[in-house]
N, C-alpha and C positions, 0 to 999 in steps of 0.2 A: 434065483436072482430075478430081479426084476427090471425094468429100463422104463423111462418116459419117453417120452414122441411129444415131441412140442411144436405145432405149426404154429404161422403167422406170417400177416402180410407186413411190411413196413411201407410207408409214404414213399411214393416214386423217387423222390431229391435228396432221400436217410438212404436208398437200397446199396449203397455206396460204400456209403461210412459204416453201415450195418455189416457188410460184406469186411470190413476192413478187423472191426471189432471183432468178428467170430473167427477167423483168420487167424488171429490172437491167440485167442483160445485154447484152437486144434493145437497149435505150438506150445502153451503151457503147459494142456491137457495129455498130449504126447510124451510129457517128460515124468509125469508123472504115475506109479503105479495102480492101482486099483480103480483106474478111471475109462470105462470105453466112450467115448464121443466121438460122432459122428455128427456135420452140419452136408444139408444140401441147398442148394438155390434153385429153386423151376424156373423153368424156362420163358417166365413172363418177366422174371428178374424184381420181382419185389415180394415173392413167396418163398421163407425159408424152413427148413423144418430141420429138428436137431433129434436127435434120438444119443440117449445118455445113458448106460448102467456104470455104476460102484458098485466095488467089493466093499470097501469101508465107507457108510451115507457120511456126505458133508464134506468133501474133498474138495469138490468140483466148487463150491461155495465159499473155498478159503482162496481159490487162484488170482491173484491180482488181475490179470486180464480180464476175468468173469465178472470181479467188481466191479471195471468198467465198463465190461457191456452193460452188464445190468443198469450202471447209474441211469441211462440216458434211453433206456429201452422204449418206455411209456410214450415220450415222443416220436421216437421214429416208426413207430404202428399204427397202423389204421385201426382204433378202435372198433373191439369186438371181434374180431379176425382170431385171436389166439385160443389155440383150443392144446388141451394133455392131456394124453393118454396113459394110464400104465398099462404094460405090457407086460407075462413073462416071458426070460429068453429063453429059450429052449438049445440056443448056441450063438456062437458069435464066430463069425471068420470073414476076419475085413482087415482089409491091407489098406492103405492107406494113397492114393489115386494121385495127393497132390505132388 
């Protein structure tokens, strides 16, 4: 299996609503099976990064929530800040912190 790593910074006045948006997420993403997501925030508070594997590709892309991150993403980033990665996993053991 495989996983992305998606950094990026967002506009210091979006790190908020951006924060609220992924938030969303974890709780849709939670409910659902074949989906590992993880988001983190550093500690400067406008740097987030998200690391995603599926068992079945295209899940994470149907979650209402994700819609709406996604809708409004382009403005709340600091263009050119976003970079992805794939990764393979080699394992996963993550419990969920919030």
């Amino acid at each position: 299996m495989s996983a992305m790593i998606i950094q990026y910074r967002t506009r210091p006045e979006a790190a908020a609503e951006n924060r609220r948006l992924v938030e969303a997420v974890l709780r849709d993403a939670a409910r659902e099976e074949g989906i590992q997501y993880a988001a983190f925030q550093h500690e400067d508070g406008v740097t987030f990064v998200h690391v995603v594997a599926e068992n079945a590709g295209g899940k994470l892309d149907r979650l209402p929530a994700f819609a709406e991150f996604r809708r409004g993403l382009e403005p709340r980033t600091e263009p050119g800040s976003r970079t992805a990665t794939r990764v393979d996993v080699l394992g996963l053991a993550v419990r969920s912190v919030a």
